[in-house]
N, C-alpha and C positions, 0 to 999 in steps of 0.2 A: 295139607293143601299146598301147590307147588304155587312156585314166584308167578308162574303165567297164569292160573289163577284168581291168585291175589290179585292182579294187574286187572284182567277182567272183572273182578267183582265191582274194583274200584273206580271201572268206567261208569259201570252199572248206578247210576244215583235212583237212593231210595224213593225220591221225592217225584219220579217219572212214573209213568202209568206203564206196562209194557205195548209194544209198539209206537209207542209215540217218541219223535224224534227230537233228539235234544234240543236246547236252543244255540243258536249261533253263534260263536265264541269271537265277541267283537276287535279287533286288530288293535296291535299296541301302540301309542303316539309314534313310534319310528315306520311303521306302516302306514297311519292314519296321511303320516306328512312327506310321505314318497312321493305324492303326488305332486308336491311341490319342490318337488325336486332336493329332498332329504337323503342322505345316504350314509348309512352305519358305519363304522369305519371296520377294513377289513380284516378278518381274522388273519391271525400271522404267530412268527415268532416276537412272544413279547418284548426281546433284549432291542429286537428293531422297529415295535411301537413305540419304547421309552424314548432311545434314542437311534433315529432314521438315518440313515448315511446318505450322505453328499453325494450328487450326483456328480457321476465321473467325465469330465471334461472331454470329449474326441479330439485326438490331433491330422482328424482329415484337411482342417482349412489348413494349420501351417503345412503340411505334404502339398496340398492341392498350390499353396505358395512358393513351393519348391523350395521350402525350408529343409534341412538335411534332418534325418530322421533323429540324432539325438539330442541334436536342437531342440526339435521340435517335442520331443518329449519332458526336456526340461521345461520349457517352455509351459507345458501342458499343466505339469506338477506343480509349478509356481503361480500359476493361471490365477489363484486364491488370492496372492499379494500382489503382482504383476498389476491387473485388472485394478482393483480401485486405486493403487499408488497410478498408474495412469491416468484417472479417472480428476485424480486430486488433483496430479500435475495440471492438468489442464483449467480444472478449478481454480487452483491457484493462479496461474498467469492472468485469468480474467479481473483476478478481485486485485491484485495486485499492481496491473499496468494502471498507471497514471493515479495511483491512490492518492495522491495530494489537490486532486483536480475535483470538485473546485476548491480555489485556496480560498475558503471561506468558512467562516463558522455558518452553518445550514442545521436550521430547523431547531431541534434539544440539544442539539451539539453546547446550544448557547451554556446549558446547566451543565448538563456530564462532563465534558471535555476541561473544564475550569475545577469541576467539583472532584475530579481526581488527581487532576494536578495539587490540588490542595491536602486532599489526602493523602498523597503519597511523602509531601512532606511537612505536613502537621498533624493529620490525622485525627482529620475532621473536619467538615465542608465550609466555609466562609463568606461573608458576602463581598461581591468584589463591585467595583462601581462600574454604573451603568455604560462607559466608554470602553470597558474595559477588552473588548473584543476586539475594537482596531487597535488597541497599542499592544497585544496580543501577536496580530499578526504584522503589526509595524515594525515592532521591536524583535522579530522572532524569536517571541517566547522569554524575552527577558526582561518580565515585568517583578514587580515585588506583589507576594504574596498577605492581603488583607488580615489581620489579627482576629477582625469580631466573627463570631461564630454564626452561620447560616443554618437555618430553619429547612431540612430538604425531608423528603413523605418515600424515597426507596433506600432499603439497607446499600452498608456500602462495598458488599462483593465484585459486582460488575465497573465499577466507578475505581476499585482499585487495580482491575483488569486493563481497563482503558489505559492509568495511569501508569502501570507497568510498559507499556510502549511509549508514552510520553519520556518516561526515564531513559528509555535505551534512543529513541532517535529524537527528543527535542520538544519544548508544544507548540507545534505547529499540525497544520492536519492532515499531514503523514505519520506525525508521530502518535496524535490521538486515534487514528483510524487503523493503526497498526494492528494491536489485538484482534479486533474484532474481524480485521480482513484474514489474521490469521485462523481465530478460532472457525470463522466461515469456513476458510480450506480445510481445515480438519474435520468438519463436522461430513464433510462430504467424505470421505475417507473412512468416518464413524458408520456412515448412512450406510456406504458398500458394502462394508463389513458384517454390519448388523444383518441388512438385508441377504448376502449369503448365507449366513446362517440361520434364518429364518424361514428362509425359500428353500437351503440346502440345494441354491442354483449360485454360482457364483456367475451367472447371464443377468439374472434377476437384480442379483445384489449390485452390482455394479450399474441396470439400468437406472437404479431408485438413485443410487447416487449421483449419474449423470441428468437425471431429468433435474436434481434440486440444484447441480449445478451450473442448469439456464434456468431455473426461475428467476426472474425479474424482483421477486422481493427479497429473496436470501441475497442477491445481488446486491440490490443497493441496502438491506441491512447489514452486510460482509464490508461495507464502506464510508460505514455515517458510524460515528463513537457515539451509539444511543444502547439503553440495558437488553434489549430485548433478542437481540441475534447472542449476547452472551446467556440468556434466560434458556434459550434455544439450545445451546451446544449441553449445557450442564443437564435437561431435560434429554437429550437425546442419550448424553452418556450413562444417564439412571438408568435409561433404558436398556441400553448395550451390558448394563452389569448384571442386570435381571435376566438378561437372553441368556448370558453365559452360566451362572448361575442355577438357572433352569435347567441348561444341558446338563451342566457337569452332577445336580444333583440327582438326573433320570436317569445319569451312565452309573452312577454311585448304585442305585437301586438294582437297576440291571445288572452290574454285575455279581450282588449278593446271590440273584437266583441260580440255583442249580439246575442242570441238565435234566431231563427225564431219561428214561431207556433208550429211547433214539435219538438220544443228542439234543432234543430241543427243547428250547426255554419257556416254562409255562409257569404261569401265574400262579403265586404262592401266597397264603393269605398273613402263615407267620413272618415271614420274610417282610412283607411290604407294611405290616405292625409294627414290625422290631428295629429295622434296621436306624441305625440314626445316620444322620446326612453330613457332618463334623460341624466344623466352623463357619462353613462356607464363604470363605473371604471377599467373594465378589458381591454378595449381598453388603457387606459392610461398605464395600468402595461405594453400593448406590448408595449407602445412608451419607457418604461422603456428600458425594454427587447433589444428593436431595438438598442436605443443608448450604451446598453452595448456591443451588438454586432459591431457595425459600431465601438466600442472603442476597441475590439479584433483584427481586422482585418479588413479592408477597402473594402473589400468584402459583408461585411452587407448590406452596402448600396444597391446593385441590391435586396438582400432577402427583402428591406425598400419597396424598389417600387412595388417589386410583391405584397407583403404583403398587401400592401394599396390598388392598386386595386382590388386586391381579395373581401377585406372587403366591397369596396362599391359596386361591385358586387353582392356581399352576399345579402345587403341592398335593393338590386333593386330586387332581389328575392323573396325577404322576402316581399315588399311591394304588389308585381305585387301580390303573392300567394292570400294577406290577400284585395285584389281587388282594387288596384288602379290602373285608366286608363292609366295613363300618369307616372309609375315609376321612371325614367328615372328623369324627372322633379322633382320633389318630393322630391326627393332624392338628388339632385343636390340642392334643398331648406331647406330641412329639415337635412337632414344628412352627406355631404360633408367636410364643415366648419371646424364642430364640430371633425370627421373622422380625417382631416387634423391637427387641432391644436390637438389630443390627439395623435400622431404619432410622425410625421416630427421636430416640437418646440421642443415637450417632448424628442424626440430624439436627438436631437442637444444638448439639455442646457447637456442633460445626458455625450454626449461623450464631452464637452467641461469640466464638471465638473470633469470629468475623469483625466484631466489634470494639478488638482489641484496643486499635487506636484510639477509638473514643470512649474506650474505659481508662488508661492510662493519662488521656489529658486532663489537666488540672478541675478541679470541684472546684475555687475559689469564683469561680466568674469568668475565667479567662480560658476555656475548655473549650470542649462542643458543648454544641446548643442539648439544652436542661440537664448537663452533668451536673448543676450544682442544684438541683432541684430537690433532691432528697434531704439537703444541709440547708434549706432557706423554706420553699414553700410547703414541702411534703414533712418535717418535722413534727414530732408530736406521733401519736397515736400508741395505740396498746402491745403489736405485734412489730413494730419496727424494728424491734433489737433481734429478732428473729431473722431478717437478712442485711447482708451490708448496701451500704450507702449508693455505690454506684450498679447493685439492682434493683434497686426500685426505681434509680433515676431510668435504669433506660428500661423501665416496663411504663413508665408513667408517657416516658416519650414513646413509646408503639401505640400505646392507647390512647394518643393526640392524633398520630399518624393513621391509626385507623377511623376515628371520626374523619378526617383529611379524605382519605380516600370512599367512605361509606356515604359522603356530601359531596361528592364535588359534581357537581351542576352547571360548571360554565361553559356556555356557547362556544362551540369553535370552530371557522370555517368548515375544517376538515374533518370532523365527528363525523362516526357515521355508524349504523346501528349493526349485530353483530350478524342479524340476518341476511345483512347485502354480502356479506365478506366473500363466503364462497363464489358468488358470482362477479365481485369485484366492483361492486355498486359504486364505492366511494374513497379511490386510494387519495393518499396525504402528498400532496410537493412540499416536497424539502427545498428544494432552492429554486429560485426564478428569476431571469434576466431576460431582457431585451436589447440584443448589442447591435449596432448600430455597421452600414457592411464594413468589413472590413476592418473588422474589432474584433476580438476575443474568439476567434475561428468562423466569424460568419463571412461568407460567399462575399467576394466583393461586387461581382456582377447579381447579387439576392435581390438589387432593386427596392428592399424595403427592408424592416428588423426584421432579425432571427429571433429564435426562440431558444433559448438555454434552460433547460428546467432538471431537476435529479425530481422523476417520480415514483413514489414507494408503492410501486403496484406489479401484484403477479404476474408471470407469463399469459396471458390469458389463457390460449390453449390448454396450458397443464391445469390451470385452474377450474375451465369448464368441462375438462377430462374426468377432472378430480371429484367432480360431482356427480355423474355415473358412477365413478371408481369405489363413491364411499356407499351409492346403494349395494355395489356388486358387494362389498365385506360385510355390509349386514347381513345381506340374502349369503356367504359362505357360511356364517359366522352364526345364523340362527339355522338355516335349514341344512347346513354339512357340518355342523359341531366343530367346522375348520379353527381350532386355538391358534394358529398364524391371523386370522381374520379378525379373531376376539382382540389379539394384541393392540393390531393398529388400529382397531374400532376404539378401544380403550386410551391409546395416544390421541386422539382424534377428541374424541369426549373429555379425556380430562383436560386439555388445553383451549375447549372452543366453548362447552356448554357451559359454564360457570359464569362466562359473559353475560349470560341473557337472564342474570340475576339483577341486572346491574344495567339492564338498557337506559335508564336514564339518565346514568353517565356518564358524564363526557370520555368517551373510549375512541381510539381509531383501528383503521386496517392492519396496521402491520403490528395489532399483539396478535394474527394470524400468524405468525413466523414461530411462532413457537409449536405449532402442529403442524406446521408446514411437512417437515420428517416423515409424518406418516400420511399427507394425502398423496407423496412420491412412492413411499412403498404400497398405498392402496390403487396407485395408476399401474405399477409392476406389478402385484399382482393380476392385475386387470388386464394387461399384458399377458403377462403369462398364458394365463386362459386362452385370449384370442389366438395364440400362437399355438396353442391345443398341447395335448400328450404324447409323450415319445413314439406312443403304439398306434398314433390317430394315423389314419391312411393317409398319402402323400397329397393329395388333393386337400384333405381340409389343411397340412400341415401347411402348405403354399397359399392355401385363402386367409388363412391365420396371420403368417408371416409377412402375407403382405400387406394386410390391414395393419399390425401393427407397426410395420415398418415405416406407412405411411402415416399414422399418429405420429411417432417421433419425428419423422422428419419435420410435422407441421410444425411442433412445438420446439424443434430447434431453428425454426425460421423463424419463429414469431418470435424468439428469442432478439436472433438478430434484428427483424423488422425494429423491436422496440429499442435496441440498444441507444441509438441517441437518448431516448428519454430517462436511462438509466444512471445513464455518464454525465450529464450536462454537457453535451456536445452541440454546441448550435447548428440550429439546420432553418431553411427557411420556413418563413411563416404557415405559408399553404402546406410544409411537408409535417410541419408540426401539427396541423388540424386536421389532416388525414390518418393521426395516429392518433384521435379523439375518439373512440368507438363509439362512446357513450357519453350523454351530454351531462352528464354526472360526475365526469375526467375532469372538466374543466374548474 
C-alpha cells in the first residue's frame, strides 16, 4: 500500500457511516481569539525571533537640517547614547535648579535626612530632640550627634544613600536632597535605555524617558530625601538587568543553532535542551539590585518574586522559540537553580550586609536599637548556640518591624486608599506657606497671601494617559502574547497591587513612584501604536503622529502648568486655586 493511501485510509474514520460528513473540526484558542484581535506571532527566521534587531534610525531629519552628510551619519550611529544622555541632561537641570529651595525640613525629611546623617557616622539611627530641626538649619548642619539609639520600621540602604550626599556637600537640604536628585537623573537615562531596548526603538526608549522626566511626582520625589524615589531607581535597575540578561541569554541560544541547506535558522529541539546559558552575570547584578532594594524598603520583596518569575518565564520562551519540546522541563533542569541562587541568596546576603553598621555597634546597650537583645532578653533557649548573637538580635528586630508595619492604623491627613492613585485622587503636600506680598517671592502687587506649597502629585495628563496606557498592555499582552507588554504589566503589578492587601493602612500617593517606570513605558508604548507601523499608509502615519504629538505636548504643558506647585514657588492665591482640579487636592 503506498503513503497516499495510507493517508487516505486514515482520513477515512471507522466510526462514520459512508456518506456522511464528518464533523466540524472546532478552531484552536489562537483562532477562537482572532477575533479579538489575537495575533500569532509570525513565522520567520528563529536567530531574529530570539533576538530582534534594532530598528535602524533614518538620517533624513539631520540632511533635511542641512547637517553635512557625515555628520549626520555619526550622529545617526550614536542616536542610541546621544538621545537619552540628552534626555537626562535635560532631566538633570530640572531636578537640580534651586535643589535647596525650600530651605526647610518638608514632610519625612523630618526622620530620613537626621536618620542618615546619623548613620553615616555611627551607624545606626538615634533619637535627636524634638528642636532639633531648626538648630539643624540654624547652625548649618553643625549640630552634635545624640548617643541613644532610635527605634526606626525601614532597613537602612536608602538612608545611607541620602547620607552619602550629606557627607560630600553638608546637612543642609542640598546636601540631603543630593542623592536622590541625582538617582532621579539617572533613572531617567535607565528608563531610555531600558525602553530602547525593549521597543528596539531608541524614539520610544527615549519618549518613556522624557514623559517620566515631566512627571510631577518623580519631580518632586527626585527632590525631597524620602526612601521611595531611592526604592524606585534600585526597582528600575532589577529591571534593566533582567532585559539585558534576557537578550544576551536568547542571542546565547541563537547562536548555538545551525543553518539548514538554505542558510536558515530553524528551530532545534536538541540545541534548545542542551545548550546551557554560562554564568549569566547580569542576572546576579539584579540579585544585587534586588537586595538593595528589599534594604530601602521592605516592599522590594513582592518586586523580588515578580521579578523572578518573570525571568523564568522569559527562559521558557526563549527555549520553547529556539524548539524545545518540553520547555517547561528544561527549564525547570537547566535554568531554575542557577535563576534562584543568582536572585534570592544574592539578595539576601545583600540586604543583610546592609546592616553592617548596626552589626558592628556595640551589644553592651550602647549600639543600635535591640543589638543587645540576644545578650539580655532573648537569652536562654535550646537552639540559640546554633546562631551568633547579633543574628537573632536583628531577626527579633524585623519581626517587631514587621508587626509595626502589618498594624499601623493611624489616621493621616494625607492617606489615601490605593484605588484613587492612578487617577490621582489624593496627593500628600510636603510643604505649605502663606507669605505675605512681598516675602519669600510672592507678587508685591498679589494684594493678598500667596501660596507656597511642594505638592507630591503626578502630571495629571500622563497619569490619566496612563490609565488607558495600562488597559492598552493588558489587551497586547493577553490577546498578541506581546512579552514587551507582559514586562510592564508585571512592573506595574508587582509595585501597585500588593497595596490593596493592606488598604487599611495608613499608605500614601507617592509609594506610586515606584511603578511609575512602567506606566511611562505603557504610555510609549501606547504611543507607538497611535503613531502606527513603518508600512502604515502615509495618511494613518500623519493621523497617528499627530495625535500622538499632541498627547505629549499636552503633558508637557501640564507639566509646566503645575510646576509652581512642584517647586514651592509662590504664586497668588486665586492662581493657586485654579490649579486645584479636584476638591480632594486640597
Amino acid at each position: 500500500m503506498t503513503s497516499t493511501a495510507s493517508s487516505m485510509d486514515s482520513m477515512d474514520s471507522t466510526d462514520l457511516r459512508k456518506g456522511q460528513a464528518p464533523p466540524e473540526r472546532r478552531p484552536g484558542w489562537p483562532s477562537r481569539l482572532r477575533r479579538f484581535g489575537y495575533a500569532a506571532e509570525p513565522d520567520g527566521d528563529v536567530r531574529e525571533r530570539l533576538v530582534p534587531p534594532f530598528a535602524e534610525p533614518s538620517p533624513r531629519l539631520w540632511q533635511a537640517l542641512g547637517v553635512p552628510p557625515r555628520l549626520a551619519d555619526r550622529i545617526t550611529r550614536w542616536s542610541g547614547w546621544l538621545g537619552p544622555l540628552l534626555v537626562t541632561l535635560v532631566a538633570g537641570v530640572l531636578r537640580f535648579w534651586n535643589l535647596g529651595s525650600p530651605k526647610k525640613v518638608i514632610f519625612d525629611e523630618t526622620y530620613y535626612a537626621k536618620d542618615a546623617w546619623a548613620l553615616v557616622h555611627r551607624g545606626f539611627e538615634v533619637n535627636w530632640d524634638k528642636n532639633a530641626n531648626d538648630l539643624v538649619l540654624n547652625s548649618g548642619g553643625h549640630v552634635t550627634i545624640p548617643t541613644d539609639a532610635a527605634y526606626v520600621v525601614h532597613p537602612p540602604v536608602g538612608k545611607y544613600v541620602i547620607g552619602l550626599g550629606e557627607l560630600m556637600f553638608g546637612f543642609d537640604p542640598f546636601g540631603w536632597r543630593f542623592m536622590t536628585a541625582l538617582l532621579g537623573t539617572l533613572s531617567v537615562f535607565l528608563l531610555c535605555r531600558i525602553g530602547r531596548r525593549l521597543f528596539r526603538s531608541t524614539f520610544l526608549g527615549c519618549l518613556a524617558g522624557a514623559l517620566m522626566a515631566v512627571d510631577g511626582l518623580h519631580f518632586v520625589m527626585s527632590r525631597t530625601a524620602l526612601l521611595d524615589g531611592v526604592l524606585m531607581f534600585f526597582v528600575l535597575a532589577t529591571f534593566g538587568c533582567l532585559v539585558v540578561d534576557r537578550d544576551r541569554a536568547r542571542a546565547r541560544l541563537a547562536a548555538a543553532l545551525p543553518p539548514d541547506a538554505d542558510g536558515r535558522y530553524r528551530p532545534d529541539a536538541h540545541i534548545a535542551e542542551t545548550t546551557r546559558l554560562g554564568l549569566r552575570p547580569w542576572r546576579w547584578a539584579a540579585g544585587v539590585m534586588l537586595g538593595l532594594a528589599i534594604g530601602t524598603k521592605w516592599n522590594g520583596l513582592y518586586i523580588m518574586v515578580a521579578f523572578c518569575l518573570m525571568t523564568v518565564l522569559w527562559d521558557v520562551a526563549a527555549r520553547r522559540v529556539a524548539g524545545a519540546r518540553h520547555p517547561y522541563r528544561v527549564v525547570l533542569k537547566r535554568d531554575t537553580g542557577w535563576a534562584f541562587l543568582a536572585t534570592v541568596p544574592v539578595a539576601l546576603v545583600t540586604y543583610v550586609v546592609s546592616w553592617t553598621g548596626w552589626i558592628l555597634s556595640s551589644d553592651s546597650g550602647s549600639g543600635g536599637y535591640y543589638r543587645n537583645w540576644a545578650a539580655t532578653d532573648g537569652r536562654g533557649g535550646s537552639w540559640t548556640w546554633l546562631f551568633p548573637d547579633w543574628l537573632r538580635s536583628l531577626w527579633h528586630y524585623e519581626h517587631e518591624v514587621y508587626e509595626f508595619h502589618t498594624h499601623l492604623t493611624s489616621p493621616h491627613t494625607y492617606q489615601s486608599n490605593p484605588w484613587s492613585w492612578l487617577v490621582l485622587g489624593r496627593p500628600v503636600s510636603y510643604f505649605y506657606e502663606s507669605p505675605a506680598p512681598g516675602t519669600d517671592g510672592c507678587p508685591v502687587d498679589a494684594g493678598e497671601k500667596c501660596a507656597r506649597e511642594v505638592l507630591a502629585i503626578g502630571t495629571p495628563m500622563l497619569w490619566w494617559a496612563a490609565c488607558f496606557a495600562v488597559l492598552f498592555v493588558l489587551w497586547r499582552w493577553f490577546f498578541r502574547r506581546d512579552w514587551r507588554a507582559g514586562a510592564i504589566v508585571c512592573g506595574i503589578a508587582a509595585g501597585y497591587l500588593p497595596w490593596f492587601l493592606y488598604q487599611e493602612r495608613t499608605i500614601f500617593l507617592f509609594y506610586a513612584v515606584v511603578f511609575l517606570p512602567f506606566l511611562c513605558l505603557a504610555v510609549a508604548m501606547m504611543i507607538g501604536a497611535l503613531v502606527g507601523r513603518p508600512g502604515s499608509s502615509d495618511t494613518r502615519r500623519v493621523v497617528g503622529a499627530t495625535g500622538a504629538g499632541v498627547l505629549v505636548l499636552l503633558i508637557a504643558w501640564n507639566f509646566i502648568y503645575f510646576w509652581p506647585l512642584y517647586t514651592g514657588t509662590a504664586i497668588p492665591i486665586d492662581d493657586w486655586r485654579s490649579r486645584m482640579w479636584l476638591d480632594t487636592w486640597v
